[in-house]
C-alpha positions in Angstrom: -27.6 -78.4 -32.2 -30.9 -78.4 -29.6 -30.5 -76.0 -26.5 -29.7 -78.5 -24.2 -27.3 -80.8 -26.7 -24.1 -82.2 -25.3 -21.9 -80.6 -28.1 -23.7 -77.5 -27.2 -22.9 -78.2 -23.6 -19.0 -78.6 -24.5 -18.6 -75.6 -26.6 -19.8 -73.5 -23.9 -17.1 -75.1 -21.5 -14.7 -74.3 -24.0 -15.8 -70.9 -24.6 -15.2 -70.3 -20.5 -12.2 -72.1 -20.5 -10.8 -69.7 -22.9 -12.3 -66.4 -21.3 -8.6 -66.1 -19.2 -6.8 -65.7 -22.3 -8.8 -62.8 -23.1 -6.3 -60.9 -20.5 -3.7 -61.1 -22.6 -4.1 -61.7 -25.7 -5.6 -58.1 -26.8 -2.6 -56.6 -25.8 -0.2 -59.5 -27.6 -2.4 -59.0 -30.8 -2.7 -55.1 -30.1 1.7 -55.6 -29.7 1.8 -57.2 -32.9 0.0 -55.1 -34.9 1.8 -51.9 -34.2 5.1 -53.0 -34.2 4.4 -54.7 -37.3 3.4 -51.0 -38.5 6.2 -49.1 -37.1 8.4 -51.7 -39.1 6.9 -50.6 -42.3 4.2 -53.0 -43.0 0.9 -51.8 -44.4 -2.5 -52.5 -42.7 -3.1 -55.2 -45.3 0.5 -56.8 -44.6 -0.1 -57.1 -41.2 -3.4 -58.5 -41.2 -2.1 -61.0 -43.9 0.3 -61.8 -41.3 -2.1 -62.8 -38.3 -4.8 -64.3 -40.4 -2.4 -66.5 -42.6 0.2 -67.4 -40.0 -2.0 -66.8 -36.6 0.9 -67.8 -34.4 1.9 -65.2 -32.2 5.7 -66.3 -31.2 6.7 -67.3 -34.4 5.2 -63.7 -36.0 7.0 -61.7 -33.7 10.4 -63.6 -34.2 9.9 -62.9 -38.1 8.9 -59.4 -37.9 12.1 -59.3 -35.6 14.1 -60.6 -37.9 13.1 -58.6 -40.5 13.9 -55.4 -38.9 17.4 -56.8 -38.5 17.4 -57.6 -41.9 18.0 -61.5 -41.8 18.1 -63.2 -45.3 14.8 -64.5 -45.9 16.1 -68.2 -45.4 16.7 -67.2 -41.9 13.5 -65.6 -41.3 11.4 -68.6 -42.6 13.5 -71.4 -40.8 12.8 -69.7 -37.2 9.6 -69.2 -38.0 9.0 -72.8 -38.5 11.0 -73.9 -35.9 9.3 -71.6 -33.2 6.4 -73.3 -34.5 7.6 -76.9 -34.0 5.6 -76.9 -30.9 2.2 -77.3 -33.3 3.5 -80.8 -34.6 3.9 -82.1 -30.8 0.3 -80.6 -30.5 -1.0 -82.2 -33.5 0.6 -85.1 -32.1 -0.9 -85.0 -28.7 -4.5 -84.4 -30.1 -4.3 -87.2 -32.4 -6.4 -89.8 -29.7 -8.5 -87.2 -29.3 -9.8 -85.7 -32.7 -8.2 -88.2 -35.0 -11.3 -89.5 -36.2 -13.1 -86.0 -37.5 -13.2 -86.0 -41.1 -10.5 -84.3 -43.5 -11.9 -81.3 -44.0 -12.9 -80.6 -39.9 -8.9 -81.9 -39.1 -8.2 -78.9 -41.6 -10.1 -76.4 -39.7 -8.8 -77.5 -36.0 -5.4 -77.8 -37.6 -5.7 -73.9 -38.8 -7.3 -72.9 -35.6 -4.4 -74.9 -33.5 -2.7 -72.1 -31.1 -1.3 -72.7 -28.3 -4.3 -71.2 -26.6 -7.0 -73.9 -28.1 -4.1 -76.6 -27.2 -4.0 -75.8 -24.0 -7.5 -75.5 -22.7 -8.7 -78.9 -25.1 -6.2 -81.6 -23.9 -7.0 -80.8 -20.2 -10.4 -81.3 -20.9 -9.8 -84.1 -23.0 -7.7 -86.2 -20.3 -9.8 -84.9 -17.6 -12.7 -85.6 -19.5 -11.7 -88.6 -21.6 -15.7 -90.3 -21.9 -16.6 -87.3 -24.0 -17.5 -88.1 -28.2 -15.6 -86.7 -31.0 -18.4 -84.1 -31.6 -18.1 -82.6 -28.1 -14.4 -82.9 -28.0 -14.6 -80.6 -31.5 -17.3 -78.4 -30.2 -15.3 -77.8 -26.9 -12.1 -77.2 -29.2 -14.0 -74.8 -31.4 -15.8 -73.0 -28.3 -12.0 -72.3 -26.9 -10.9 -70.9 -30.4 -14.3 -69.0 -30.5 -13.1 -66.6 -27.7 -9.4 -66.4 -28.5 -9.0 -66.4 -32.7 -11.4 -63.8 -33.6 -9.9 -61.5 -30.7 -7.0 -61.8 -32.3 -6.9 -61.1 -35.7 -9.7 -58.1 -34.2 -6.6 -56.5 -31.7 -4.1 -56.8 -34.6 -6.4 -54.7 -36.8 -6.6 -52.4 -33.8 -2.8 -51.9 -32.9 -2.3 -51.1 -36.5 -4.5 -48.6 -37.2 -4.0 -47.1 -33.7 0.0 -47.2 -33.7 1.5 -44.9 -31.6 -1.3 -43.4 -30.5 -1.7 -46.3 -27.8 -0.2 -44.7 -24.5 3.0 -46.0 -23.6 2.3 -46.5 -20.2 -0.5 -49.7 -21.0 2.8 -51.2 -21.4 1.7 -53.8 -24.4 4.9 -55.7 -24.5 4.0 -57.7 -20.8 1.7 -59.9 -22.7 4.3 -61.1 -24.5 6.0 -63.2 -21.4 2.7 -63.2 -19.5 0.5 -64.9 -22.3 3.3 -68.2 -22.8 3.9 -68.5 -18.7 0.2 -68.5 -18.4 0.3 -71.3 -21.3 3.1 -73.0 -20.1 3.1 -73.8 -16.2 0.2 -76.0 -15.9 2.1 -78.1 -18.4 5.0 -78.8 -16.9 3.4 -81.9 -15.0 6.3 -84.5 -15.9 9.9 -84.5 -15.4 10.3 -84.4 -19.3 8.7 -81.3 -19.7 10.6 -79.6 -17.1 13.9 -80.8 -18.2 12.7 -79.8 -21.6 11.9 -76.3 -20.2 15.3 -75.7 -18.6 17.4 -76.8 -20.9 15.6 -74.7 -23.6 15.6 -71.3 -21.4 19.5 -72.0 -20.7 20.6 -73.2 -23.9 19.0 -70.3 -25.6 20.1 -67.3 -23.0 24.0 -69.1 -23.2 23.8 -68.7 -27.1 22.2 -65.2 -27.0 25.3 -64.7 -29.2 24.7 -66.4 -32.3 23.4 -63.9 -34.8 19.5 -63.7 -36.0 19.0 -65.3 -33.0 19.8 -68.5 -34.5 20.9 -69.5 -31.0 16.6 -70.2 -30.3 17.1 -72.9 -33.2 19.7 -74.6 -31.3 17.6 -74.7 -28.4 14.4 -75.6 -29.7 16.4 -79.1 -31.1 18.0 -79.4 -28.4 15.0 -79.5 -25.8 13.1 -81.8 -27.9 16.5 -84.1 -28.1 16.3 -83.8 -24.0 12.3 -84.3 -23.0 12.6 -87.3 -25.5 15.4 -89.1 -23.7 13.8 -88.4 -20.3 10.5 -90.0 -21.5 12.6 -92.7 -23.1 14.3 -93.7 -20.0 11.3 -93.3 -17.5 9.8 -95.6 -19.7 12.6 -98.1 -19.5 12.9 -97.8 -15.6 9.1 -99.4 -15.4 10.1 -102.3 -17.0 8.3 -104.8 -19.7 4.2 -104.4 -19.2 2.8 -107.8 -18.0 
């Protein structure tokens, strides 16, 4: 790319647009990796873990899971259903990148985090005369600042452990990092009703052992922001 090249352009906006997330996800990688430690795993383990499955929630709910000692069945299944969020994502980014070639849709699917989500289908809407290569560019200059931080802090927590002070208080980046995410989202009444009937559905089933009672709700809130969108859509009537 020249200097002044539009995809050069873009993945510069993108790297900016994911500075903010630099906040917190150090200390949710930096979390990961010495809890991950403290449970037993070696350094290679845990680094397997963040470069192989590089989603945050879905490592934590495994690596919690496997402290309670949860058959493996139950481990895998809410991993992948904490991650059921990626094939709305893919979904949602279809318009956008559907057109790169196979082995580029490989690489942005791999680099898809909630993070890289985010940031790209803002600009994407907001931005909707941009080509595919500075929709990609812009996509890879948002995972630029936030993937390699990440598997970097993991490597960090783990070989540091314990010897983190206890008062940097890792664990806030946890919440912080998917409010952050999550807010600027909630723009339509199915995503809100999604939200709440998640967040209730799971604390009223808090119950349900291995936390099994987060699979419920995941399916659940899907089931709800779909028949929302469904019937907004039927309120508007037959297009002319």
């Amino acid at each position: 790319m020249s200097p002044s090249s539009p995809q050069q352009t873009s993945f510069w906006r993108g790297f900016r647009a994911g500075a903010p997330f630099l906040i917190i996800i150090g200390p949710f990688a930096m979390l990961f990796g010495v809890l991950s430690t403290e449970q037993g795993l070696t350094l290679t383990e845990t680094m397997a873990f963040s470069v192989l499955v590089i989603a945050g929630a879905s490592q934590f709910a495994a690596l919690q899971l496997m402290a309670d000692n949860a058959p493996a069945l139950i481990v895998v299944v809410t991993s992948l259903a904490v991650n059921m969020r990626m094939v709305m994502y893919s979904a949602a980014l279809t318009p956008w990148l559907g057109q790169a070639s196979v082995s580029m849709r490989a690489a942005l699917s791999y680099f898809l985090v909630d993070q890289t989500y985010a940031a790209s289908i803002l600009e994407y809407e907001n931005r909707p005369h941009l080509t595919l290569s500075e929709r990609i560019a812009y996509f890879m200059g948002v995972m630029m600042t936030v993937c390699p931080l990440w598997y970097l802090a993991t490597w960090v927590g783990a070989t540091m452990g314990t010897a983190i002070p206890p008062e940097f208080a890792l664990d806030f980046a946890v919440p912080i990092t998917f409010i952050a995410i999550l807010s600027p989202m909630l723009r339509t009444p199915a995503h809100v009703v999604s939200a709440l009937v998640s967040v209730t559905i799971a604390l009223a089933l808090w119950w349900m052992p291995y936390s099994t009672g987060l699979l419920v709700a995941s399916i659940v809130a899907m089931i709800a922001g779909a028949s929302v969108e469904t019937w907004m859509e039927s309120r508007k009537g037959p297009r002319l």
